[in-house]
NUKOLVO-199368 format. One record per atom (N, C-alpha, C, O, CB): z, y, x; residue in one letter. Coordinates in pm, whole numbers, plus 50000, padded with zeros to 5 digits. Glycine has a CB too. Layout:
ZYXA ...
//
This chain:
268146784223573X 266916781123642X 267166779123791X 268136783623852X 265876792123621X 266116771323845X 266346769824004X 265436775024075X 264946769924176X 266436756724054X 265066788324016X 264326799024137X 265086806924227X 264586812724323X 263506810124077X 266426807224194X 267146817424251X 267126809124431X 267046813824545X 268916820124153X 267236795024375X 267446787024541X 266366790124621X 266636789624741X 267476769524546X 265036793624587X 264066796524667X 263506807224679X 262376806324727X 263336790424655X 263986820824646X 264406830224652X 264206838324796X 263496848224816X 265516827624608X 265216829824909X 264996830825035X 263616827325111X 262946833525195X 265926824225078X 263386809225018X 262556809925107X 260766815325105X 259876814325189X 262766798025139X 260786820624980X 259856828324945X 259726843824999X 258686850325011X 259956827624817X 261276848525034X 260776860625044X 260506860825256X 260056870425319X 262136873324954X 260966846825318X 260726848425441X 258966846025469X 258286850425561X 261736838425517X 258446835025321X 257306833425360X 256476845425360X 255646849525441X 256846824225297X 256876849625258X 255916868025212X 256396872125350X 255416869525420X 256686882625037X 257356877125431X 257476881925538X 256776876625621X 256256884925696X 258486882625571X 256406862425652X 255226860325759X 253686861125766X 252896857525854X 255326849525791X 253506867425642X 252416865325622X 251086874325683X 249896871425693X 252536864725504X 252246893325740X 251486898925737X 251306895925898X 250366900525963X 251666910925667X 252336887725953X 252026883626106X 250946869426135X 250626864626244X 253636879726178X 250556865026003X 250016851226063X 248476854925998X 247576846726015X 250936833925997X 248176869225911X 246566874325880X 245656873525998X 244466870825980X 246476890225834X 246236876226138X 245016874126243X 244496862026271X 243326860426307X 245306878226368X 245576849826251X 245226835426277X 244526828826149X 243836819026175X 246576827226316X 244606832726013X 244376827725909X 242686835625909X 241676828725899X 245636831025790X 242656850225922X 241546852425952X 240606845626039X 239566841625987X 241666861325977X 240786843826159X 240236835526270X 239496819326206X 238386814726230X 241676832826385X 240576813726120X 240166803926070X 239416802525955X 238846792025924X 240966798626063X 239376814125883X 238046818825765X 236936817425834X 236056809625799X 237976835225703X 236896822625910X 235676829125977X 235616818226039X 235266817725921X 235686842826061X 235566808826099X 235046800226142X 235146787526064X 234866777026120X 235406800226252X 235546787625933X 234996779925810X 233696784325743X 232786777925691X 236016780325703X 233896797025762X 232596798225676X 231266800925790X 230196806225759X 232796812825555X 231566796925901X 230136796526048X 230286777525975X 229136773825953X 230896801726328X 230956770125950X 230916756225985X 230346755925799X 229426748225771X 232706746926060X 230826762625712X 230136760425600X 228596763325603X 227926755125542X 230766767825502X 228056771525652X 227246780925621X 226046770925690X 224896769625650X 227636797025679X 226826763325826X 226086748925851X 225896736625825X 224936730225869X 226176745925916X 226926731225736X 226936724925648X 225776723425547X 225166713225515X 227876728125609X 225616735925507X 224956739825389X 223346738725417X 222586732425343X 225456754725347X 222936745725532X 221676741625597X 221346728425607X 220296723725565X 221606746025718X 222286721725666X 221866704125722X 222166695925607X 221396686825580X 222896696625868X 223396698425520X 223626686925438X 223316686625312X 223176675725257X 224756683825438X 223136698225243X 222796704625137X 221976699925066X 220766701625075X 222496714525154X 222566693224988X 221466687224852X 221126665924875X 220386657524824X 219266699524886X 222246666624984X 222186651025016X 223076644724951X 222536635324892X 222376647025151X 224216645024932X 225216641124871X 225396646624699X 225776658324687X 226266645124966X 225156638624570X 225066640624457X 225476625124418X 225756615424489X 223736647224416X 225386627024274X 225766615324209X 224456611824191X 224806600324167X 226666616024085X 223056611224180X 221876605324146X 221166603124245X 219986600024232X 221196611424063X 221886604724386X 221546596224547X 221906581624510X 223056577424494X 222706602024704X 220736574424499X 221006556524518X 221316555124628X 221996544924641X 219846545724500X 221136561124728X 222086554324838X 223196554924884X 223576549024985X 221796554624923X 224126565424784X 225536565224795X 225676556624658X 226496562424587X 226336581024805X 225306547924612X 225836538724503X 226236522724566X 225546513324607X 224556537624379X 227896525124548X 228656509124611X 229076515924699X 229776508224764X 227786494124669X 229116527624755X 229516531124878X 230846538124864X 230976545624767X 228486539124945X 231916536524955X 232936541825000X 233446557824886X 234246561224798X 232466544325166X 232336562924968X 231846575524925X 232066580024757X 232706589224706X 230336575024962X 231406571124710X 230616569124541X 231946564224485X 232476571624402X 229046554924513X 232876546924536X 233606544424495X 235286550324441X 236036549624344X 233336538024551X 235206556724584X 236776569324599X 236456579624521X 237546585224511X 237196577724766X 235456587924441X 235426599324392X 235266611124541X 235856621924556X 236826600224292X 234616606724605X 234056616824708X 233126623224715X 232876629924816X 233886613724797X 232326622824604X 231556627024579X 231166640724542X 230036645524551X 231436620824532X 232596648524485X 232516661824459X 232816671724606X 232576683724614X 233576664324336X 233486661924728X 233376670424836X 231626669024919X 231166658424960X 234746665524939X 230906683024926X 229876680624939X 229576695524990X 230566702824992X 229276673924826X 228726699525019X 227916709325118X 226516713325024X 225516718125079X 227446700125287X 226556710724878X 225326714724814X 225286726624768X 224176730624733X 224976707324717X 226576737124751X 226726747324751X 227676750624823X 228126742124901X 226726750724660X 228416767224816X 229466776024911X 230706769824899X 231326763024981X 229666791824871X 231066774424746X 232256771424710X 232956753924750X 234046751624802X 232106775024558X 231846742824702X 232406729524751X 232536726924892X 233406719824941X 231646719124705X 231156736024988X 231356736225122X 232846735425172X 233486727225238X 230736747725170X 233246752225089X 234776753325127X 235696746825095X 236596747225178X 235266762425103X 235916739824994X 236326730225002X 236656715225091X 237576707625123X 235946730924942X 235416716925100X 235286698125185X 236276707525297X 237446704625322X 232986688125274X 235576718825353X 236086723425483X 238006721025452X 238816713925512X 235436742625515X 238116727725368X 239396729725331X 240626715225367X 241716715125423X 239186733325170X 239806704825306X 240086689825268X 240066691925424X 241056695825487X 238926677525165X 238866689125479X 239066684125638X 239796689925694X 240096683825797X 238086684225726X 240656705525677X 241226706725817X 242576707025738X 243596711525791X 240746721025931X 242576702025610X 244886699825573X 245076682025599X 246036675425640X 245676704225300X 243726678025556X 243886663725550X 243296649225608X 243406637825562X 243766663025454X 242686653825716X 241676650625825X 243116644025886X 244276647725870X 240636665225919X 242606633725956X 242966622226051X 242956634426206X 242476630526312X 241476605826047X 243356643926195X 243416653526369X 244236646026467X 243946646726586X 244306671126367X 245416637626419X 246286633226554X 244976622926600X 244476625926708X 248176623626519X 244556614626549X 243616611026616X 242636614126713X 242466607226813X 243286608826566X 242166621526693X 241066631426733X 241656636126818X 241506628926917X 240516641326646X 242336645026841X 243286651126937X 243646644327044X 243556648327161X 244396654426883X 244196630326995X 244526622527149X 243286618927238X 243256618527361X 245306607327125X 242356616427156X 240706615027274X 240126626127255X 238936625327285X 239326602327240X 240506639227208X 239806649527302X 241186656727400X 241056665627484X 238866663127189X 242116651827371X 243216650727520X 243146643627611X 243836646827709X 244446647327509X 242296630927621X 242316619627708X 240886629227758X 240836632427877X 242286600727637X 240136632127695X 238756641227808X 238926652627860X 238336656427961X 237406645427743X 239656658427803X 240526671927894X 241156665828031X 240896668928148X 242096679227791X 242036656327981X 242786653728101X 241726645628202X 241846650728314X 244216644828062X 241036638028204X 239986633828272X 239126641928345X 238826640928464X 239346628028200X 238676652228243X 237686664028296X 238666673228401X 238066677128502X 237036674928148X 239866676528393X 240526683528483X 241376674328569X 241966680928655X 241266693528418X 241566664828572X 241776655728730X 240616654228746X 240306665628711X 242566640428748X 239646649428771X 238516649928866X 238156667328873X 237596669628980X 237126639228802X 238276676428810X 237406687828843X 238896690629034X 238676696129142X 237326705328645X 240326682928975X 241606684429087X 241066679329217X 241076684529328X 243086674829047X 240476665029164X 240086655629281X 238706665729338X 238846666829460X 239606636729218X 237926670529308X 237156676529382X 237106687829471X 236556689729579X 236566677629326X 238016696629378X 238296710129479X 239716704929607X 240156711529701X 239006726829349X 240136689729556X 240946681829683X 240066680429809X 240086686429916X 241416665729641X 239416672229769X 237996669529859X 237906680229906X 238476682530012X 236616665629794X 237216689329847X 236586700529914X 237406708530028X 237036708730145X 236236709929808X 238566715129978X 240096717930086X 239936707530212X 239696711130327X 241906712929989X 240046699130185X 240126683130319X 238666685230364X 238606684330487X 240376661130234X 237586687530314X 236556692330402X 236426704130484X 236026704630600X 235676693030340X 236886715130396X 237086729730468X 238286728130600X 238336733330711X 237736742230333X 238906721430551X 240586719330667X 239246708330790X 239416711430908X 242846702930542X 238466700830775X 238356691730827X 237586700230908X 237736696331024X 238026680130766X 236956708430905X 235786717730947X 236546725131006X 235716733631035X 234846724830849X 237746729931059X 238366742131091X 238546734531175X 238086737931284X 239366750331023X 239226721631169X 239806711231281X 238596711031396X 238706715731510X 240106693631209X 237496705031344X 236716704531474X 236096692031463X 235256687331539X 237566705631609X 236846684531308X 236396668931307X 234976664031218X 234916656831119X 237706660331238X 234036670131285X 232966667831175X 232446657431173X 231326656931122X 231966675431171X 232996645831225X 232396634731285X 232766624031132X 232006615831080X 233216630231463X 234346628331084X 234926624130997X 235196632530862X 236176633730788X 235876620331056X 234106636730863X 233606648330760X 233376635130638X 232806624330655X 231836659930822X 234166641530487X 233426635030360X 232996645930286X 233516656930270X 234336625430265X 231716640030234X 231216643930148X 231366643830016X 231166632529970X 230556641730167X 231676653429922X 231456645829788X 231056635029692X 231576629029598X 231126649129760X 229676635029767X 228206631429702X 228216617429766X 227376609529723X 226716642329752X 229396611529901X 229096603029997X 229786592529906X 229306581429933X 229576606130152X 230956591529786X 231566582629729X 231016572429630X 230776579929535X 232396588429684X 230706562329596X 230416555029505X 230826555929371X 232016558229345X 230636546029541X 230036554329286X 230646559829110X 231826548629094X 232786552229026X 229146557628941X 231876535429149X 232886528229154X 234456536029222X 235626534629185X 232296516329233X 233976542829311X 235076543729396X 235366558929331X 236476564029343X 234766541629574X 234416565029268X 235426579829200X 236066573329083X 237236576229061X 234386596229129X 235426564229000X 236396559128885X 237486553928932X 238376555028848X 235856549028797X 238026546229071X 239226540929088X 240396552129143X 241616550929144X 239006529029182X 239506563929189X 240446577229216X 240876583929102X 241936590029083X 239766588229297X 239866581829022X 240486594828903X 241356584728833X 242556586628854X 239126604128771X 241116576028767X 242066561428708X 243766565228788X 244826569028737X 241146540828799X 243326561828943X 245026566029007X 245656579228997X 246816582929010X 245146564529166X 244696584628974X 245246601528966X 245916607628866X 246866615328851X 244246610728968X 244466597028751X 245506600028609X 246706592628561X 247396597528471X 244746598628490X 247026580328619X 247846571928566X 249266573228730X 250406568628720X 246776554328524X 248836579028831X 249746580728905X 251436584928870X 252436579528918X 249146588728971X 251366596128771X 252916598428736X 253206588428618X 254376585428595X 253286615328686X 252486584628563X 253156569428506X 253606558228582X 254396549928538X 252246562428428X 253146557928684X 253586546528751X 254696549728841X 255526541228873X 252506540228822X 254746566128896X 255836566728950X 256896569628853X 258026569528902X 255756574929047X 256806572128722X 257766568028630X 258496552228632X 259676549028648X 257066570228506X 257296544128607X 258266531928559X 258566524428741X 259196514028763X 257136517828412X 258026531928829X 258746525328984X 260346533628989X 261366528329033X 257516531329166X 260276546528938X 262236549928915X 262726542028775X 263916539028771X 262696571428878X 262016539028679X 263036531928579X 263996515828656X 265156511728657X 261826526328426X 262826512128703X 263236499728775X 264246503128901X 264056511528989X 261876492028827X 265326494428887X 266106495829023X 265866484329122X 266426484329231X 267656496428996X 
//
């Protein structure tokens, strides 16, 4: 037989298991807050005797048994969505709004420093304001801010 070959790697998985119960817990528990809402909002919409999932995507693939009309399929669908869900996707545009949301939150407390420094100086004459920039002109700061170490990337690739 060829159990003996996996042998090892069964007995390292049983060994991680009792270290990875806080993270696996964490993620119960917030399957069953996302089931438990599911179940409120979607519950009883998705069946096979809905005419308006007939011809549809949905109806055609056999998707029909992932559904929110009871617990158990809740957990399921949940299940389906978080082994087999499209996440690299997702991930890169809620990385592209992270990174957006924290260069401008950079560009502001910049501003703000260059105001406080500007105020110590004595130069209030050449005082900016936050509030004084055009929505044109913060989109062309944060745009350079975010794309700045790319460009000083490909200005060293080039000789």
């Amino acid at each position: 037989m060829h159990v003996q070959r996996y042998r090892a790697f069964v007995a390292a998985f049983l060994n991680l298991i009792p270290s990875l119960m806080p993270y696996l817990g964490t993620i119960f528990c917030i399957l069953r807050i996302y089931c438990s809402l599911g179940l409120q909002i979607f519950g009883g919409i998705v069946n096979s005797g809905n005419s308006d999932l007939q011809g549809t995507d949905l109806a055609d693939n056999d998707y029909l048994l992932f559904n929110f009309n009871d617990y158990p399929n809740g957990m399921v669908t949940l299940f389906n969505l978080l082994v087999m869900g499209t996440w690299q996707a997702w991930m890169q545009v809620v990385a592209f709004v992270l990174e957006a949301f924290f260069a401008e939150m950079e560009l502001k407390m910049t501003d703000k420093s260059d105001e406080e420094g500007k105020k110590a100086q004595g130069r209030k004459d050449r005082l900016r304001l936050v509030g004084s920039k055009t929505q044109s002109q913060r989109v062309d700061a944060l745009s350079h801010h975010m794309l700045s170490g790319e460009l000083q990337q490909t200005q060293c690739s080039n000789p």
